[in-house]
C-alpha positions in Angstrom: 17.1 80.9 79.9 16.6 77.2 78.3 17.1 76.8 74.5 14.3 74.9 73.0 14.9 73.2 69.1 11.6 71.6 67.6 12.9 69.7 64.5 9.6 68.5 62.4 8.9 68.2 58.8 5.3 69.1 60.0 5.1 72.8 60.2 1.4 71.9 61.8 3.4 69.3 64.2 6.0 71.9 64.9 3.3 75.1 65.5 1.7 73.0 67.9 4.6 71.7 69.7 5.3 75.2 69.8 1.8 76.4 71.2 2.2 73.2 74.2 5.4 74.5 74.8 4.6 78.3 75.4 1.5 77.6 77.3 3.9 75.5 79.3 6.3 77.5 80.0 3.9 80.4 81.0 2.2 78.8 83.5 5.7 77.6 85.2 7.2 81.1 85.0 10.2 79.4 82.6 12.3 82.3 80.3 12.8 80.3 77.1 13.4 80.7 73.8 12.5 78.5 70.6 13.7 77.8 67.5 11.7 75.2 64.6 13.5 73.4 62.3 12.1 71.6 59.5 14.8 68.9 59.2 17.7 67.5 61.0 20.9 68.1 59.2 19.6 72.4 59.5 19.5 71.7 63.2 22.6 69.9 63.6 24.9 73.2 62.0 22.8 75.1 65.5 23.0 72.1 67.9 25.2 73.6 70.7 22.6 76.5 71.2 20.1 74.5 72.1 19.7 72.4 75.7 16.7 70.4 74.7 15.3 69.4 71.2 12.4 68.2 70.6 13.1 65.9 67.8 10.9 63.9 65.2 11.6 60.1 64.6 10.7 59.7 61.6 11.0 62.3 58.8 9.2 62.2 55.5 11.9 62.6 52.0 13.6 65.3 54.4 17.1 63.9 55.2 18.2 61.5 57.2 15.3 60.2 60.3 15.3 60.9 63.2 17.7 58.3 64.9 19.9 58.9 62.5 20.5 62.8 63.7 20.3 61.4 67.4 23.4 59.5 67.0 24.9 62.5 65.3 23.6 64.8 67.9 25.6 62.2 70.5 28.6 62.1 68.7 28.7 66.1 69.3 26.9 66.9 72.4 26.4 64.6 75.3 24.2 67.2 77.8 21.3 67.6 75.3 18.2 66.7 76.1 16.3 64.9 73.3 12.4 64.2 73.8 11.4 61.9 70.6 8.1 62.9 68.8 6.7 60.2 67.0 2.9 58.2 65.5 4.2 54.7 66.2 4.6 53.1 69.7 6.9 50.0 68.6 10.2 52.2 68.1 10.3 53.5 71.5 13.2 50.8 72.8 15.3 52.1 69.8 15.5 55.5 71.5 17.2 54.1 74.3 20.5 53.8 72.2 21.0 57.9 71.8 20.3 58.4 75.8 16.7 59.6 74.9 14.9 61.6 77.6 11.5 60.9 76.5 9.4 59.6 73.8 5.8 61.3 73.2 3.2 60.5 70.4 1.9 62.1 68.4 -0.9 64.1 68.6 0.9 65.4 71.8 -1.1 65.0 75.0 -0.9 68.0 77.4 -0.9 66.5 80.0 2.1 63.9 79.2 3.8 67.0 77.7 3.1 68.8 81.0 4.4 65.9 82.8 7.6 65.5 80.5 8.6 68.8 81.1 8.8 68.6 84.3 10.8 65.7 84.8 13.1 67.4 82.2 13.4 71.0 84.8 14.2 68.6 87.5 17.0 66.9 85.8 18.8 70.0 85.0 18.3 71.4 88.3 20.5 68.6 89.3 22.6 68.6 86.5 25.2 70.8 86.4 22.6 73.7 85.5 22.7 76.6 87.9 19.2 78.3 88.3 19.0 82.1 88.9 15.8 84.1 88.7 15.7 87.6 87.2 12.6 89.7 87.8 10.5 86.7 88.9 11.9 84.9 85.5 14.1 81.5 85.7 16.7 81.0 83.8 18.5 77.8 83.4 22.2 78.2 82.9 24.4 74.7 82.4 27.6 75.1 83.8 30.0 74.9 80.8 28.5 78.1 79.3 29.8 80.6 82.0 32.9 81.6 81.4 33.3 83.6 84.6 30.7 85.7 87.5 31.2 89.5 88.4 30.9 90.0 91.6 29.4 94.0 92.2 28.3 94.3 96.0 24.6 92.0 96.8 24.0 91.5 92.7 26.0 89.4 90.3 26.9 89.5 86.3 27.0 86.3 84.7 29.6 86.3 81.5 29.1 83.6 78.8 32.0 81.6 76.5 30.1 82.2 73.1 27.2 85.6 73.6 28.6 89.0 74.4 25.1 89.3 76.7 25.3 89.1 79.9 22.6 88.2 82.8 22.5 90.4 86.2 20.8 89.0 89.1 20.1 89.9 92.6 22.4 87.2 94.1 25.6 87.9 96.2 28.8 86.0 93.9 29.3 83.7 97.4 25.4 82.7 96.9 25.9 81.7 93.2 29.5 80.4 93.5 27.8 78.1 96.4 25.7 76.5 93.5 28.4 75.9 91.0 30.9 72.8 91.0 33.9 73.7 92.9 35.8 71.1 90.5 35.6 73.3 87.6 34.8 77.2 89.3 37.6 79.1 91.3 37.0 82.0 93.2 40.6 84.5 92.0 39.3 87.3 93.1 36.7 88.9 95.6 34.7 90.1 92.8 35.6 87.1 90.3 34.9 83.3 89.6 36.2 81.6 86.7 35.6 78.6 85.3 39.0 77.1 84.9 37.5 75.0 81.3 38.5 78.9 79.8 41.5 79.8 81.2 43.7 79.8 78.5 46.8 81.5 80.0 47.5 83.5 83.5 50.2 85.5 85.5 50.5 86.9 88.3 47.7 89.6 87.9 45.1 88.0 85.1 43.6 85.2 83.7 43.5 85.1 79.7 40.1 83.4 79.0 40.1 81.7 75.5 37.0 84.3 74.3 40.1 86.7 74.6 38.8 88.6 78.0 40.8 88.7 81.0 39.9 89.4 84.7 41.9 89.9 87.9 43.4 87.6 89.9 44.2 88.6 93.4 48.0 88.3 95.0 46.3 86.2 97.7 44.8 83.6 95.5 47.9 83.0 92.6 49.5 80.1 94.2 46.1 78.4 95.8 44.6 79.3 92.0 48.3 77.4 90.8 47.1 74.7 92.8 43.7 74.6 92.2 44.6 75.0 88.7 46.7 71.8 87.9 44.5 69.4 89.7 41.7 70.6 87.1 43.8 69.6 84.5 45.3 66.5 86.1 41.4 65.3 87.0 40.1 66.9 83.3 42.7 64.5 81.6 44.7 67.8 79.6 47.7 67.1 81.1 
C-alpha cells in the first residue's frame, strides 16, 4: 500500500489533488491511502508514514513555505518522495536542493499528473520497495518497514516495525525473499526472514526484534546467521 500526504493551504487545491489522485490510482489498480494536510509543520509530526507528499511551495500566513519543510523533511527522511505543487514556473531549479522528484503547476494537468505518477511507481519498483499484489491490489512495501516474513506453505505474512497489521499474500517466502536485498534480509528459519535492521538481540533459538517480538531461528542457520549477522553491522557502520 503507498502512503500519500497532500500538504496545501488550499482545501480546493488539496480536494482536487485528491480527486487526480484517486482517479489515478483507480485506473492503475494502486491500494493507497491519503492523508491532507493544511500546513507543513502538521505534516512533519506524521512524516515517516508517508512515502510520497505532495507538497505546496509556497504557503499563504500558514508556517514556514514550502522549501523550508523540504529541507526539514530531508534532514529526517531521505526515501520520501516529494512532488512540488506550485503557480510560478521560475522556482523550479530551487527544488533541486531537497532531491525533488517533480514539480507540477498549478491548476494540475491530468495528464502531467498521470505521467508523474508513473515515473514515481517505477522508481520505487526499483527502489528498495518490494511489490506484492493482494486480491488483484498492489501494494508497495519499502524495505525498511518489514520487520520480518512468515512463511505458512505457498502464502506468506508480511510483519511491519511500527503497525500491528499484517499483509497475507499468495507468494511462497522463497518468491518474496528473492525480491528483497540479501544485504539486509536473512532467511533463520524455513518459515522466517528477518530483516537484520531489527534484530535487537539473539541466541541460540530466537531473535529479539526491537518491536519486542521474537521468531525462531533454526540450529542450522545460528552460526551462518552469526556470520551473516556481523557483516551487516560491519557494512551498516554499527560496529
Amino acid at each position: 500500500m503507498l502512503r500519500i500526504a497532500i500538504c496545501d493551504d488550499s482545501e480546493y487545491v488539496r480536494k482536487e489533488t485528491n480527486r487526480e489522485l484517486f482517479n489515478y490510482c483507480m485506473d492503475r489498480d494502486i491500494d493507497y491511502t491519503v492523508k491532507e494536510f493544511e500546513n507543513g509543520e502538521s505534516f512533519l509530526k506524521e512524516i515517516n508514514n508517508y512515502d510520497l507528499v505532495l507538497l505546496d511551495y509556497q504557503f499563504e500566513n500558514k508556517g514556514k513555505d514550502g522549501m523550508s519543510i523540504a529541507r526539514e523533511i530531508r534532514k529526517i527522511n531521505s526515501d520520501i518522495i516529494i512532488i512540488f505543487l506550485s503557480s510560478y514556473t521560475n522556482i523550479v531549479y530551487d527544488t533541486f536542493e531537497v532531491d525533488a522528484f517533480r514539480f507540477l503547476i498549478k491548476p494540475i494537468d491530468k495528464e502531467k499528473f498521470y505521467a508523474a505518477m508513473d515515473d514515481c511507481f517505477k522508481t520505487l519498483q526499483n527502489d528498495n520497495t518490494l511489490i506484492v499484489k493482494v486480491e488483484g491490489t498492489s501494494h508497495y512495501i519499502k524495505e525498511n518497514q518489514i520487520s520480518y516474513a512468515e512463511g505458512n506453505g505457498k502464502k506468506s505474512i508480511i510483519h511491519f516495525i511500527n503497525k500491528e497489521e499484517v499483509l497475507e499474500c499468495n507468494e511462497t517466502l522463497s518468491s518474496i525473499m528473492e525480491r528483497l536485498s540479501d544485504r539486509l534480509f536473512y532467511r533463520c528459519h524455513k518459515s522466517f526472514l528477518v530483516n537484520m535492521k531489527y534484530v535487537e538481540s539473539f541466541n541460540h533459538t530466537d531473535l529479539m526484534l526491537q518491536n519486542k517480538e521474537s521468531i525462531m531461528i533454526s540450529r542450522q542457520k545460528y552460526k551462518p546467521f552469526c556470520d551473516a549477522y556481523s557483516e551487516f553491522l560491519v557494512k551498516s557502520k554499527v560496529i
